[in-house]
Residue frames as a rotation matrix with the C-alpha (Angstrom) as fourth column:
UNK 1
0.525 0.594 -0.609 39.45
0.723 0.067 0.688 -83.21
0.450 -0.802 -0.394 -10.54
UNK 2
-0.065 -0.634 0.771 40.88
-0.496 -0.650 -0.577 -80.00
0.866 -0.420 -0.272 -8.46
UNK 3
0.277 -0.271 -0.922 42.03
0.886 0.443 0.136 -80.06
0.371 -0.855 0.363 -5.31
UNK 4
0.816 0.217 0.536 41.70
-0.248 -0.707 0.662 -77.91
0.523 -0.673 -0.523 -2.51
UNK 5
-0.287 -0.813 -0.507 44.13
0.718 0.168 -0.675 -77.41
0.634 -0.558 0.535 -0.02
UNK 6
0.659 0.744 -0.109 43.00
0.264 -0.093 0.960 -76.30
0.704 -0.662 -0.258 3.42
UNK 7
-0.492 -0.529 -0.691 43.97
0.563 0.412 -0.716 -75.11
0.664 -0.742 0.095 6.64
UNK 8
-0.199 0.562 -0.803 42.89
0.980 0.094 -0.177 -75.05
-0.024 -0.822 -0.569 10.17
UNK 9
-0.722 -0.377 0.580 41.60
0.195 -0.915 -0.353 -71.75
0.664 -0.142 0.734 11.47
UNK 10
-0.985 0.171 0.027 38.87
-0.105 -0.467 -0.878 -71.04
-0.138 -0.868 0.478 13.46
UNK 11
-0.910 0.413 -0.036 35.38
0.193 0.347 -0.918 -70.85
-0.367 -0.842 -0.396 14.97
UNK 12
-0.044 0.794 -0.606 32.33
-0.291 -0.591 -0.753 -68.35
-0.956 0.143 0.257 14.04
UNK 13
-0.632 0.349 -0.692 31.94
-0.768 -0.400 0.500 -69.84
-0.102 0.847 0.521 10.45
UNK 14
-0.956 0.084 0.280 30.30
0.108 0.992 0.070 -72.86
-0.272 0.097 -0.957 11.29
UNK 15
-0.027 0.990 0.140 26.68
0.280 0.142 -0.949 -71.51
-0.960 0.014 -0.281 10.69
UNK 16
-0.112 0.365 -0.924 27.46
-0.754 -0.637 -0.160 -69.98
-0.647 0.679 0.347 7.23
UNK 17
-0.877 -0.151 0.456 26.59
0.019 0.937 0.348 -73.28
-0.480 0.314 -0.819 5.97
UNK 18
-0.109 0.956 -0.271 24.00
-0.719 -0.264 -0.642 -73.30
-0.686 0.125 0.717 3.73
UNK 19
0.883 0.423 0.203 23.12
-0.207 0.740 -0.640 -75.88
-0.421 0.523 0.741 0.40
UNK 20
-0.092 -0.944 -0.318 25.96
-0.630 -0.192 0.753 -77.65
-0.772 0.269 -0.576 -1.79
UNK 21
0.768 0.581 -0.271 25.50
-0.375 0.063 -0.925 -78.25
-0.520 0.812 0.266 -5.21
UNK 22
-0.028 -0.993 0.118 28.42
-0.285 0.121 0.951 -80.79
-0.958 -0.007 -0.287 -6.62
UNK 23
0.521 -0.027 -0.853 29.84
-0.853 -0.034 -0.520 -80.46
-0.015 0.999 -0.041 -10.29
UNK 24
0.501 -0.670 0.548 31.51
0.488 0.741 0.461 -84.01
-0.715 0.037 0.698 -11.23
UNK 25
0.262 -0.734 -0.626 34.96
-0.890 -0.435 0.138 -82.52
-0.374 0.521 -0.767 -12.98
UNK 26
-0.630 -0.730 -0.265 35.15
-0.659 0.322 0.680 -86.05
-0.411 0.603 -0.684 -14.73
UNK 27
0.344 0.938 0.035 32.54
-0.497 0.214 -0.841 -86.11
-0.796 0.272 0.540 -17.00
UNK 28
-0.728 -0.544 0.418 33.25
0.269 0.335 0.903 -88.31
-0.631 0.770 -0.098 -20.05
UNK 29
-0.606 0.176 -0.776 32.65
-0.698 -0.584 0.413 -87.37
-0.381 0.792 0.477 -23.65
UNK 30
0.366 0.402 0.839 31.39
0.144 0.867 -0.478 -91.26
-0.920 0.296 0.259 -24.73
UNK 31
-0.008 -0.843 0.538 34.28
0.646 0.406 0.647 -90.32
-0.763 0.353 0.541 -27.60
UNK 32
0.864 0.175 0.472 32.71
0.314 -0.920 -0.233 -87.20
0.393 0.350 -0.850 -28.84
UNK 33
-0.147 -0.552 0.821 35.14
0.686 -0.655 -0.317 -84.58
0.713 0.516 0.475 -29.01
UNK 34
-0.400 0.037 -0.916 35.19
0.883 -0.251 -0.396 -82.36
-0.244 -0.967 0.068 -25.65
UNK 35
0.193 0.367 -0.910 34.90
0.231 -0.918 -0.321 -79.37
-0.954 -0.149 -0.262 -26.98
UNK 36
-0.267 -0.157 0.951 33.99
0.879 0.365 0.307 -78.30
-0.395 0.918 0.041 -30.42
UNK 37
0.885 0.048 -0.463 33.14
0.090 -0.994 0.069 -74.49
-0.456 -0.103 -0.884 -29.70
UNK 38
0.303 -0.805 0.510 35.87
0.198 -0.471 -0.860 -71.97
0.932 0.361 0.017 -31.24
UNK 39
-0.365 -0.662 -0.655 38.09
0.904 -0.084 -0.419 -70.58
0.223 -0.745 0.629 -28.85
UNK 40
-0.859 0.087 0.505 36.32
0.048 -0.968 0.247 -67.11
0.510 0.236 0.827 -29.25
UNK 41
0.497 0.866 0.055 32.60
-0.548 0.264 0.794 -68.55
0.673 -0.425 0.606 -27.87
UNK 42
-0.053 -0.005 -0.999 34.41
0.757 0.652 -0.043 -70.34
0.651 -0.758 -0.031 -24.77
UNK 43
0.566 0.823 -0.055 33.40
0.608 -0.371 0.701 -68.66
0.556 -0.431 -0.711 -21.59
UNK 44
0.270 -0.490 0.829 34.73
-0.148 -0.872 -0.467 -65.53
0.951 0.003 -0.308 -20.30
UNK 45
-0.405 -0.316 -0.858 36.68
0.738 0.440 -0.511 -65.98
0.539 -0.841 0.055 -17.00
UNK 46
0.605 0.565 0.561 34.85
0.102 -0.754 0.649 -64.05
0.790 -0.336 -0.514 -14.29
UNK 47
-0.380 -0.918 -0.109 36.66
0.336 -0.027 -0.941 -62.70
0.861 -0.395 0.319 -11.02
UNK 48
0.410 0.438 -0.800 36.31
0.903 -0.069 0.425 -61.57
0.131 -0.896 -0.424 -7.16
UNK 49
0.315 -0.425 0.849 37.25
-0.229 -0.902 -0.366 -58.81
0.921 -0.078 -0.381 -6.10
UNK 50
0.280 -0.373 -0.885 39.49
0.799 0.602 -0.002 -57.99
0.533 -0.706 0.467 -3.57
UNK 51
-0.819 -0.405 0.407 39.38
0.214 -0.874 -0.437 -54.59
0.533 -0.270 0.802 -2.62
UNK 52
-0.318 0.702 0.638 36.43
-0.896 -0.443 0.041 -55.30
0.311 -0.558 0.769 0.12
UNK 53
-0.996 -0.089 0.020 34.47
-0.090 0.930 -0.357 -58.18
0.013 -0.357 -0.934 1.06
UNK 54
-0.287 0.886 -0.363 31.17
-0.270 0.288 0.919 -59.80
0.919 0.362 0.156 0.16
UNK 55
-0.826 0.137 0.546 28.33
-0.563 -0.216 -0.798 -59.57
0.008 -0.967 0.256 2.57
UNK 56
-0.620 0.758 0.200 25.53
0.768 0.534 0.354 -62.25
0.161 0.373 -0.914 2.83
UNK 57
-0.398 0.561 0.726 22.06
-0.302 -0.827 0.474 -60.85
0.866 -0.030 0.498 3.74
UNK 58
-0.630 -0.046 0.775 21.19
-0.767 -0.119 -0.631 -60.49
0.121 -0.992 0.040 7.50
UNK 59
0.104 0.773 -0.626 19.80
0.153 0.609 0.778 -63.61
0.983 -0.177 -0.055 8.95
UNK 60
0.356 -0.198 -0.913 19.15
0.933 0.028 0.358 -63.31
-0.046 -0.980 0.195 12.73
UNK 61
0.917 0.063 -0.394 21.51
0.328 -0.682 0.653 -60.47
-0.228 -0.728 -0.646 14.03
UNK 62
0.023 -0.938 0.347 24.25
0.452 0.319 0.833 -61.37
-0.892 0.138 0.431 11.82
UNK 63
0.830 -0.030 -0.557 25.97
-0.557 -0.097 -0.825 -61.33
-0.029 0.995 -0.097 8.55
UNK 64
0.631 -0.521 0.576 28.35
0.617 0.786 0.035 -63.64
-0.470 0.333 0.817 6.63
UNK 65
0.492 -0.568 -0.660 31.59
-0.787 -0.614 -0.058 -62.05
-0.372 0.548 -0.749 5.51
UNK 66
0.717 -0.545 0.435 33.91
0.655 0.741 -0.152 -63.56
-0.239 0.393 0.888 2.68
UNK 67
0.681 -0.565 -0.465 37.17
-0.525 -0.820 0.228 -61.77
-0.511 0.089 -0.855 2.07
UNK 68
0.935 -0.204 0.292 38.99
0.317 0.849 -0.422 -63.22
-0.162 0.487 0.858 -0.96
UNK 69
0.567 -0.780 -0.265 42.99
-0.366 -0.527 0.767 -62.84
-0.738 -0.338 -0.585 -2.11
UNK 70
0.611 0.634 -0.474 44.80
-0.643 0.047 -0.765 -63.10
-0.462 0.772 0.436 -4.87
UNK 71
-0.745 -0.667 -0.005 46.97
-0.658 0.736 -0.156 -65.97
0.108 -0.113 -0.988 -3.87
UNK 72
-0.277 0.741 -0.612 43.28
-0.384 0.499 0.777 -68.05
0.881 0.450 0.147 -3.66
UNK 73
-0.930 -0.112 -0.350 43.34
0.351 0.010 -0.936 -67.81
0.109 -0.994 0.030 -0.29
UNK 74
0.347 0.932 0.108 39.05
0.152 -0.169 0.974 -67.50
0.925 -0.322 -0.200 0.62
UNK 75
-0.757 0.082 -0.648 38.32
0.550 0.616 -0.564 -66.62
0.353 -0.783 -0.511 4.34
UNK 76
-0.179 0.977 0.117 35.27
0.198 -0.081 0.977 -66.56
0.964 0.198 -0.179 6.12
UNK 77
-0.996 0.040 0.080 33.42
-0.089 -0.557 -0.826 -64.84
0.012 -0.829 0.559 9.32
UNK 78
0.038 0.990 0.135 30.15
0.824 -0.107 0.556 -64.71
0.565 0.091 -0.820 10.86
UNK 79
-0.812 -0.584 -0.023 29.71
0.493 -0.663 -0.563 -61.19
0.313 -0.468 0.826 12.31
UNK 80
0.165 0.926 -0.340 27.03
0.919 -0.269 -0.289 -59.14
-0.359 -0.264 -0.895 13.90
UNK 81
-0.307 -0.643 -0.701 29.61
0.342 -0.762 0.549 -55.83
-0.888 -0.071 0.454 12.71
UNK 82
0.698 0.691 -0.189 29.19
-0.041 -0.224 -0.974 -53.69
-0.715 0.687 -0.128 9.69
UNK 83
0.849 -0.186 0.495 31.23
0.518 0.485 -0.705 -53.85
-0.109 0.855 0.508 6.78
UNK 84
0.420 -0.824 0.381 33.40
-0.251 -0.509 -0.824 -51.14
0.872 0.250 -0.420 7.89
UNK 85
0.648 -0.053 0.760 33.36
-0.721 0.280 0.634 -52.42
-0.246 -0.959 0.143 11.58
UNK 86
0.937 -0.079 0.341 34.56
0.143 0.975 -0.169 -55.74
-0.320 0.207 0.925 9.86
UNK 87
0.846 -0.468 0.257 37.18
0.048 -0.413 -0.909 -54.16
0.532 0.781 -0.327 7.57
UNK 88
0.318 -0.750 0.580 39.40
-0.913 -0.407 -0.026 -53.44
0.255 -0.521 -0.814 10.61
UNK 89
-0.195 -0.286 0.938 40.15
-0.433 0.883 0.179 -57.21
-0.880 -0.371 -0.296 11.53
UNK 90
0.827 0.348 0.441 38.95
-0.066 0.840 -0.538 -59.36
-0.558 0.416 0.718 9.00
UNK 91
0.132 -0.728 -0.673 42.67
-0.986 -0.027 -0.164 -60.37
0.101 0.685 -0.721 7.48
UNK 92
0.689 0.032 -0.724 44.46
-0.022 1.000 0.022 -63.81
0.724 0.001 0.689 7.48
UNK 93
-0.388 -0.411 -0.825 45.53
-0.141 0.911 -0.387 -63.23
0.911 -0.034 -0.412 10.68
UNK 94
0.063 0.887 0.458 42.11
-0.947 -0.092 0.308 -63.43
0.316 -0.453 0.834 12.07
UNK 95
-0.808 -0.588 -0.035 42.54
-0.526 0.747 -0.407 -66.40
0.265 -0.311 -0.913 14.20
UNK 96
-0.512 0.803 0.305 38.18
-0.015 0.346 -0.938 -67.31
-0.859 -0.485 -0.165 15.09
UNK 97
0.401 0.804 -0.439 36.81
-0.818 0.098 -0.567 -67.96
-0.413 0.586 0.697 11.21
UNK 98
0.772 0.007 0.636 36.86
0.398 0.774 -0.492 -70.31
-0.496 0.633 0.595 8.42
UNK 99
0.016 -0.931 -0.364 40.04
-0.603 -0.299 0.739 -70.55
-0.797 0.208 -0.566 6.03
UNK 100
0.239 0.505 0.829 40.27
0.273 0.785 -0.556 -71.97
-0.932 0.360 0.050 2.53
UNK 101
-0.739 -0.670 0.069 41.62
0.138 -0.050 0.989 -72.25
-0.660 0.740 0.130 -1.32
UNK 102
0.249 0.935 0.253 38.88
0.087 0.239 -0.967 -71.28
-0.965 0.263 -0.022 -3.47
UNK 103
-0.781 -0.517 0.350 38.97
0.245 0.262 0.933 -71.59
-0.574 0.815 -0.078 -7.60
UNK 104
0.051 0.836 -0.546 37.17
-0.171 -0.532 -0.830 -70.14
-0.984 0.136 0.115 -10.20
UNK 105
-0.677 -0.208 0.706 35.89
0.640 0.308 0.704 -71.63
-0.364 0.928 -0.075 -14.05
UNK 106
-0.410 0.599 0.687 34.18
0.743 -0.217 0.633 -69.42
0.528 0.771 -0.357 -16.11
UNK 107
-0.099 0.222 0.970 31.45
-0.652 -0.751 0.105 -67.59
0.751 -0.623 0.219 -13.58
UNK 108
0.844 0.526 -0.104 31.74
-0.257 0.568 0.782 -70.65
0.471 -0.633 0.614 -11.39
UNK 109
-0.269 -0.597 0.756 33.50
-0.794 -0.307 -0.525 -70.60
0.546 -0.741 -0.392 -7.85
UNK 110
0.526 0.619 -0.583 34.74
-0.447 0.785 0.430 -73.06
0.723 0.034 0.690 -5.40
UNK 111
-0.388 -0.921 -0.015 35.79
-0.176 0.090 -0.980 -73.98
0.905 -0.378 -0.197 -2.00
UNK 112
0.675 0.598 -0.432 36.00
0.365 0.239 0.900 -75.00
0.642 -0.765 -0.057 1.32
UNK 113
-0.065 -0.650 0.757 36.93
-0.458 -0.655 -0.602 -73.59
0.887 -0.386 -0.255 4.40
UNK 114
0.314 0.192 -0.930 37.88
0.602 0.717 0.352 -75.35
0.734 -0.670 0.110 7.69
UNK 115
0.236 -0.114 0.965 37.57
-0.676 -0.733 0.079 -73.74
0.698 -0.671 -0.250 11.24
UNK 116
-0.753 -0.648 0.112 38.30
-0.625 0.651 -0.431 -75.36
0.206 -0.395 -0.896 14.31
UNK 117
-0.038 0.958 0.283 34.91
-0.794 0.143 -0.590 -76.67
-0.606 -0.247 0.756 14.09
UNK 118
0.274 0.371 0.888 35.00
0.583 0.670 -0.460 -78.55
-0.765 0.643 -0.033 10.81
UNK 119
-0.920 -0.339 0.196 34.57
0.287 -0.244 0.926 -77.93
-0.266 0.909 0.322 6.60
UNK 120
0.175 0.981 -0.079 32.13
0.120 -0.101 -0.988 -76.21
-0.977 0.163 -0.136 5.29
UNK 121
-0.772 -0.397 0.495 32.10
0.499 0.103 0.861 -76.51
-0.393 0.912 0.119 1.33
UNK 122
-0.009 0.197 -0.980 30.98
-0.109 -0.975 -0.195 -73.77
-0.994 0.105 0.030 -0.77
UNK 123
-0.768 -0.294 0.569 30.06
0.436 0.410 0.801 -74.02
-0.469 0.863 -0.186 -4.58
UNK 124
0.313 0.950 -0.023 28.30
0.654 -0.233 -0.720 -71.45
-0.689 0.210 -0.694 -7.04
UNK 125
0.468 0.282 0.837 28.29
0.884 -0.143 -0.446 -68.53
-0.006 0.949 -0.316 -9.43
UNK 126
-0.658 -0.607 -0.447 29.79
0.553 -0.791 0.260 -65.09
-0.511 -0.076 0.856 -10.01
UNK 127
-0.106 0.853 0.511 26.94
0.993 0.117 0.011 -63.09
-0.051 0.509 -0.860 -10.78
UNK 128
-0.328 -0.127 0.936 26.36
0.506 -0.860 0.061 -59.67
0.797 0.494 0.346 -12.36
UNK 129
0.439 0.526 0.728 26.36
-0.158 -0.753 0.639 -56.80
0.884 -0.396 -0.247 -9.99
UNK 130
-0.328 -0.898 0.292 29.27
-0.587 -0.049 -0.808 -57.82
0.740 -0.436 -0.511 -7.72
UNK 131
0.283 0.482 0.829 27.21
-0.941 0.305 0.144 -60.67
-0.184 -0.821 0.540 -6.37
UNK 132
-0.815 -0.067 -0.576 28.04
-0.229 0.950 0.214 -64.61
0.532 0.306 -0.789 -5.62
UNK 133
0.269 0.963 0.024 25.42
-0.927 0.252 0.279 -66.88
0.262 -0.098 0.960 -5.45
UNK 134
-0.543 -0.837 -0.070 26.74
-0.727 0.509 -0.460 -69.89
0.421 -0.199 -0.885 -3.38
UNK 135
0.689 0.367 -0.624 25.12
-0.217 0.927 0.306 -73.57
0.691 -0.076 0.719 -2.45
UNK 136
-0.112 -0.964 -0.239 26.76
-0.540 0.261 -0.800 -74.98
0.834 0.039 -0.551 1.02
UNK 137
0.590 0.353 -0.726 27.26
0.180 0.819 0.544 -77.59
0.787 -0.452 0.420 2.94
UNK 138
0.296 -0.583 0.756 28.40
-0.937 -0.332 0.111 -77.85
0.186 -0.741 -0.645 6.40
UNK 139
-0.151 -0.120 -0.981 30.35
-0.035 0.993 -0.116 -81.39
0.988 0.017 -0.154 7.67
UNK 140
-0.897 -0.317 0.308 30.18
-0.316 -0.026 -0.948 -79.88
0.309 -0.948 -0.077 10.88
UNK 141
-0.522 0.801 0.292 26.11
-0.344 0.116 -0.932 -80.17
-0.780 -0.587 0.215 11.37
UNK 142
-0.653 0.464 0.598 25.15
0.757 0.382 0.531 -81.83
0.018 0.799 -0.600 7.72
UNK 143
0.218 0.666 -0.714 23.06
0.056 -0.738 -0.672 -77.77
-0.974 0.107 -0.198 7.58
UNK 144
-0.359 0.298 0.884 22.23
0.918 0.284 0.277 -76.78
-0.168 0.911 -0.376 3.54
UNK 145
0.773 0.371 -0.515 21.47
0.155 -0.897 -0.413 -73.81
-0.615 0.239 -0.751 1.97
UNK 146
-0.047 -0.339 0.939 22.05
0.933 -0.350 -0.080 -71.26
0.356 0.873 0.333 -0.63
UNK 147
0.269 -0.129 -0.954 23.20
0.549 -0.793 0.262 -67.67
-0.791 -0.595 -0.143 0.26
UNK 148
0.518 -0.366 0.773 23.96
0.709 -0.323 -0.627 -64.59
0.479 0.873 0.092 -1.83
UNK 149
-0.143 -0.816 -0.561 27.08
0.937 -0.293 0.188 -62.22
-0.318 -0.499 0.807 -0.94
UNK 150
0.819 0.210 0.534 26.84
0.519 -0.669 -0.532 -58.81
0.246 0.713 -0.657 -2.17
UNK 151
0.238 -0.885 -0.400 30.20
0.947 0.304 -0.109 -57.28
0.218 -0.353 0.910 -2.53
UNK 152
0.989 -0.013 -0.149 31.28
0.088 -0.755 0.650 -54.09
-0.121 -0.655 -0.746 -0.31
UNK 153
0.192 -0.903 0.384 33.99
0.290 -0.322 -0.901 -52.14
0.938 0.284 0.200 -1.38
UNK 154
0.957 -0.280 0.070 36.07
-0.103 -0.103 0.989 -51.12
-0.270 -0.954 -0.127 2.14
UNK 155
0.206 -0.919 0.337 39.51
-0.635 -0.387 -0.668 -50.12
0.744 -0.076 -0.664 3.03
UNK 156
0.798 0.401 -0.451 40.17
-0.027 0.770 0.638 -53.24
0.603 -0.496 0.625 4.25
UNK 157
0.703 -0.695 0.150 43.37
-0.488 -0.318 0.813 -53.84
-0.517 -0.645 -0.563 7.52
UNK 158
0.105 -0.955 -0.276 46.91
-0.969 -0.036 -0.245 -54.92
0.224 0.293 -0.929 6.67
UNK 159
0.724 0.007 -0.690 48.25
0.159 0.971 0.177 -58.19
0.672 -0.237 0.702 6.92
């Protein structure tokens, strides 16, 4: 089972809730043999990038920003800004979004991020063409949904 590890941060991500789609990480085998693939056919590890940040697509007046790190450090933003507008603030110590540990098996990503609002949990794919495809839940308003990120290279600000 993994474990997340959280902390508080802030405000503006409570709407990027959307569906959440949960993998049970202790499936049993019923004494079969886990894995009987070579080591050559097991699944390639896929990755985020971190030289920008993944934009949803515009709902309302907004966008969703994720901005990942490569200490597994996820955080999140809702913004009405563009992507370079965003770039100039959006670091970890942006004190008004979501915050969170996120993990990645194969092309499949995972986390939650808590604001001072609540958790919103977050759980999907790494998908060709610098895009994630993400299922999430909110605890703050029990909202659902499924969002895709396309990712935006950007000279992003300093820590």
């Amino acid at each position: 089972m993994m474990r997340l590890f959280l902390s508080r941060v802030a405000f503006l991500t409570v709407l990027t809730a959307s569906g959440f789609s949960s993998r049970d990480g202790n499936a049993t085998t019923g004494g079969q043999p886990e894995n009987t693939q070579p080591a050559t056919a097991a699944k390639q590890q896929q990755a985020v990038r971190y030289d920008g940040l993944y934009q949803s697509e515009k709902e309302g007046d907004h966008w969703y920003y994720l901005r990942f790190y490569e200490d597994a450090t996820v955080l999140s933003v809702t913004s009405v800004g563009t992507p370079a507008q965003v770039a100039r603030w959006f670091n970890k110590q942006y004190q008004y979004g979501g915050k969170g540990t996120y993990s990645i098996d194969g092309d499949h990503i995972k986390f939650s991020e808590t604001s001072r609002d609540g958790i919103v949990d977050h759980e999907g794919a790494i998908i060709e063409g610098g895009k994630l495809k993400l299922n999430s839940h909110s605890h703050i308003n029990d909202h659902r949904g499924t969002q895709t990120y396309q990712f935006v290279e950007q000279k992003m600000s300093g820590e």
